[in-house]
ZAMARGU-4260 file (C-alpha; in steps of 0.2 Angstrom, whole numbers, plus 5000, padded with zeros to 4 digits):
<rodrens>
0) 5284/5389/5545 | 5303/5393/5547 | 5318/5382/5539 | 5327/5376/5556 | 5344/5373/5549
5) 5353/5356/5560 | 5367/5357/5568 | 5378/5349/5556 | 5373/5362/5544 | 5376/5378/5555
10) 5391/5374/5568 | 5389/5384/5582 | 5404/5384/5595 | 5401/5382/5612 | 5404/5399/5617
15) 5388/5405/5604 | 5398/5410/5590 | 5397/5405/5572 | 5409/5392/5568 | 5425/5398/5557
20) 5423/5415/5563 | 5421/5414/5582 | 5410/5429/5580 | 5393/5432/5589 | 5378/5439/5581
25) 5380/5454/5591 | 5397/5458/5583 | 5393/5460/5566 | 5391/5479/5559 | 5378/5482/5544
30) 5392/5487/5533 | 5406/5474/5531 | 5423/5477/5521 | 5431/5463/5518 | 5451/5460/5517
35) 5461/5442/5511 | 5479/5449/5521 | 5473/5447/5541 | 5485/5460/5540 | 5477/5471/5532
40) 5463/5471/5544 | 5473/5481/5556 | 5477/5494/5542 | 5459/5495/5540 | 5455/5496/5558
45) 5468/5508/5562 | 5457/5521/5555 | 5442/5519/5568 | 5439/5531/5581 | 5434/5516/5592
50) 5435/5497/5593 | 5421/5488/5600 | 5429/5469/5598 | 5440/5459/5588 | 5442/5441/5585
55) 5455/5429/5577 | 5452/5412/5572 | 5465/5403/5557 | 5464/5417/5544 | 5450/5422/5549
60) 5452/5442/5559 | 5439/5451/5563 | 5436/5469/5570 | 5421/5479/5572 | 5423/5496/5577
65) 5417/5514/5574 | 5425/5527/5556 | 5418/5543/5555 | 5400/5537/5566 | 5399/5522/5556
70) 5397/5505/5562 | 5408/5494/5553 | 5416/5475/5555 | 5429/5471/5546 | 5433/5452/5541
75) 5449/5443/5534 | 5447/5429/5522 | 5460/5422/5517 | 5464/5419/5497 | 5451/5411/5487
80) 5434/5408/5481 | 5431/5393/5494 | 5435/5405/5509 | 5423/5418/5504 | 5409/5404/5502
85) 5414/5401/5522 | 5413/5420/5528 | 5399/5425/5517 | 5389/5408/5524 | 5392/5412/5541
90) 5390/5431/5540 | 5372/5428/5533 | 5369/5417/5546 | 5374/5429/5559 | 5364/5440/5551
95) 5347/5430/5549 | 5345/5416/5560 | 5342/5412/5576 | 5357/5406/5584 | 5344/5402/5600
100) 5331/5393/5589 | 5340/5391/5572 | 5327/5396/5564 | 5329/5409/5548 | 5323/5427/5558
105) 5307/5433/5551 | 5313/5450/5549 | 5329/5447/5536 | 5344/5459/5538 | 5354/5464/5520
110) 5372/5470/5524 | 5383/5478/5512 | 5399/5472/5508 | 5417/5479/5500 | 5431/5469/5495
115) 5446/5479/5498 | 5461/5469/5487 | 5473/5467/5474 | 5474/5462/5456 | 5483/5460/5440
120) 5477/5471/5427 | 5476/5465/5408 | 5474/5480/5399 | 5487/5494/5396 | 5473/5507/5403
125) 5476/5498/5420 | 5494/5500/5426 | 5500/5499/5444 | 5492/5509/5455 | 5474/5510/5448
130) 5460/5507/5457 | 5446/5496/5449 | 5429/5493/5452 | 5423/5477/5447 | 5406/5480/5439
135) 5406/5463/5432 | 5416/5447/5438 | 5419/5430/5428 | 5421/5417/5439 | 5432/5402/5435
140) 5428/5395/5450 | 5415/5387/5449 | 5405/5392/5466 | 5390/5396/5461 | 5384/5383/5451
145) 5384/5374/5466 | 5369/5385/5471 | 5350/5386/5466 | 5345/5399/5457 | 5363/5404/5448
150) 5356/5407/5433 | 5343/5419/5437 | 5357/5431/5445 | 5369/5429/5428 | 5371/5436/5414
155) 5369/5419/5401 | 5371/5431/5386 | 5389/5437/5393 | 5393/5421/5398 | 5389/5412/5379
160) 5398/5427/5372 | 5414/5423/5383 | 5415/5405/5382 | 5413/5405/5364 | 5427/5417/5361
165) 5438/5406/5372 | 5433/5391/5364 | 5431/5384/5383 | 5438/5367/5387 | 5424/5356/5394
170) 5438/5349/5408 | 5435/5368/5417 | 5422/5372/5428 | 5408/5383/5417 | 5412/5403/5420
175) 5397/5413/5427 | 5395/5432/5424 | 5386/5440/5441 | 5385/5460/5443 | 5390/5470/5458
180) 5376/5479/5466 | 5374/5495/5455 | 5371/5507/5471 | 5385/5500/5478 | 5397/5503/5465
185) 5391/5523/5458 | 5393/5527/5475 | 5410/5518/5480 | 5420/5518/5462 | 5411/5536/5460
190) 5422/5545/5446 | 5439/5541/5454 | 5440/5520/5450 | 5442/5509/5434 | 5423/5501/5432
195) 5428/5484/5424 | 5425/5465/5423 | 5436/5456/5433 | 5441/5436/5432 | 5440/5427/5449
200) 5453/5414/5446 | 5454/5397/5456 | 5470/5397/5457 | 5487/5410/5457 | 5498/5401/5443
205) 5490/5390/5430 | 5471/5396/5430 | 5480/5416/5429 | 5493/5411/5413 | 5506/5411/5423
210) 5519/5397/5418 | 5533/5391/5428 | 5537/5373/5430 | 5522/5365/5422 | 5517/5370/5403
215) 5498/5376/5402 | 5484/5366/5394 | 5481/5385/5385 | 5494/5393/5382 | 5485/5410/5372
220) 5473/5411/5388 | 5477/5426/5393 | 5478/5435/5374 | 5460/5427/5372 | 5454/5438/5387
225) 5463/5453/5382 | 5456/5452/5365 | 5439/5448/5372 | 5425/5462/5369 | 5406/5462/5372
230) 5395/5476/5371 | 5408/5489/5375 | 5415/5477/5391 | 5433/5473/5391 | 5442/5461/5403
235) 5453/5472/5415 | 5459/5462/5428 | 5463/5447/5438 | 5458/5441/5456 | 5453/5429/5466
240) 5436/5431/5475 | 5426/5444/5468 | 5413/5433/5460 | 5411/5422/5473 | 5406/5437/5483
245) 5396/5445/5471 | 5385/5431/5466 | 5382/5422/5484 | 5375/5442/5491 | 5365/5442/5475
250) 5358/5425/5479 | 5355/5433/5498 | 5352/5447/5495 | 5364/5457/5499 | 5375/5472/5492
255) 5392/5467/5486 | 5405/5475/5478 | 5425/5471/5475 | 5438/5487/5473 | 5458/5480/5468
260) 5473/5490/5468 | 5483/5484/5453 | 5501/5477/5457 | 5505/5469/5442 | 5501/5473/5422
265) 5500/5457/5413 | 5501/5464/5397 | 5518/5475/5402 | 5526/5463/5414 | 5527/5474/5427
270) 5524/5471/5449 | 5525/5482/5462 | 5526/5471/5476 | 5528/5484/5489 | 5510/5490/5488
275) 5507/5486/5507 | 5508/5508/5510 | 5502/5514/5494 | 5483/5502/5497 | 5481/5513/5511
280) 5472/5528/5499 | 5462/5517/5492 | 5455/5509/5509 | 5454/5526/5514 | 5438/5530/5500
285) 5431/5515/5505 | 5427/5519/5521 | 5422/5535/5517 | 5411/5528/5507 | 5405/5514/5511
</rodrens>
């Protein structure tokens, strides 16, 4: 029997489209690259040959249209791990239930997604301007362990590992480990992109070690990452969504990935905060890629 999902479990707006989105099931492409900046979304879809619709709601932008004879949608969402929870969700469900019935579809549909964003790197072999694939993400966030089945998809050993090294403080949420689809990132990252672990941070100041007004409860944080080394793995970057995405389109079964432009080097103090031109190379091998 299929699982009927209520309607105050999957909002659907009045005009048939998914809640936060305000997309239709017919909008979405296989192959989806997601984006934080809704600005961004027009840099990305600037490069299709054809545009087939687009939608704005809040942060949320969407285009789906047409690169190089490939169908693709891309989706802005906003900065965090909660947003990706919320496109994620309702991409899935646009993908595999029956907006009519809804009921889960008996045929399931995987997408592939690619986070196109920036980062700080930690690590002096990651300055400004380096693309990096995360292979691996650490989230602080928290998300998944809000899900069943979070600790099949994780890596427990990793995890141990990390929290011991940072002495973790039982106030935090619990880090999880979750991998990038390993197709997905040979073939996008290819030999041209940083393969790394990246921390998905819940916030842009205190949870990155970055003090201004208010002292840190940890102020060696971000020396105890640095210094952090487990089976060859070193820590190379900051961000903000990548284990969200990574661990909800495990637990979906989808392909994820997240590729980050470095801005800023922790380790040497140093931003570029005009990036907004030079990010277009590196959107440019996504699609080729994707």
């Amino acid at each position: 029997m299929s699982k009927y999902f209520a309607p105050s479990e999957l909002i659907i707006n009045q005009d048939g489209s998914v809640f936060h989105l305000h997309l239709h099931p017919e909008h979405l492409a296989d192959k989806v690259i997601l984006v934080g900046d809704p600005g961004r979304v027009s840099q990305v879809s600037s490069h299709f040959e054809s545009i087939e619709c687009e939608v704005s709601n809040r942060e949320f932008k969407s285009v789906t249209g047409v690169y190089k004879g490939k169908r693709i949608t891309v989706v802005s969402t906003g900065i965090g791990c909660d947003n990706i929870d919320i496109v994620v969700n309702e991409l899935d469900a646009l993908a595999n239930i029956d907006f009519e019935t809804r009921e889960e579809k008996e045929n399931l549909r995987q997408l592939t997604f690619v986070r196109i964003g920036t980062c700080g790197g930690l690590q002096e072999y990651v300055p400004t301007g380096t693309y990096i694939a995360s292979e691996k993400s650490i989230g602080f966030d928290g998300l998944l362990n809000f899900y069943a089945g979070r600790n099949e998809a994780c890596d427990l050993e990793f995890e141990a590992a990390f929290k011991k090294h940072m002495n973790w403080n039982e106030l935090l949420c619990t880090p999880y480990v979750i991998d990038a689809d390993k197709e997905l990132i040979e073939r996008v990252a290819a030999d041209d992109m940083v393969k790394g672990v990246t921390i998905a941070c819940g916030g842009f100041f205190g949870p990155q070690g970055r003090e201004l007004r208010i002292p840190l409860a940890d102020p060696n944080q971000n020396k105890k990452i640095e210094d952090f080394e487990y089976n060859g793995y070193r820590i190379t970057n900051f961000e903000m969504e990548s284990s969200a995405l990574a661990g909800l389109a495990k637990l979906m079964n989808h392909k994820a990935m997240t590729c980050c432009m470095v801005i800023a080097n922790r380790r040497a103090k140093e931003v570029n905060a005009n990036y907004k031109n030079s990010i277009d190379g590196l959107i440019e091998r996504v699609l080729d890629r994707i």
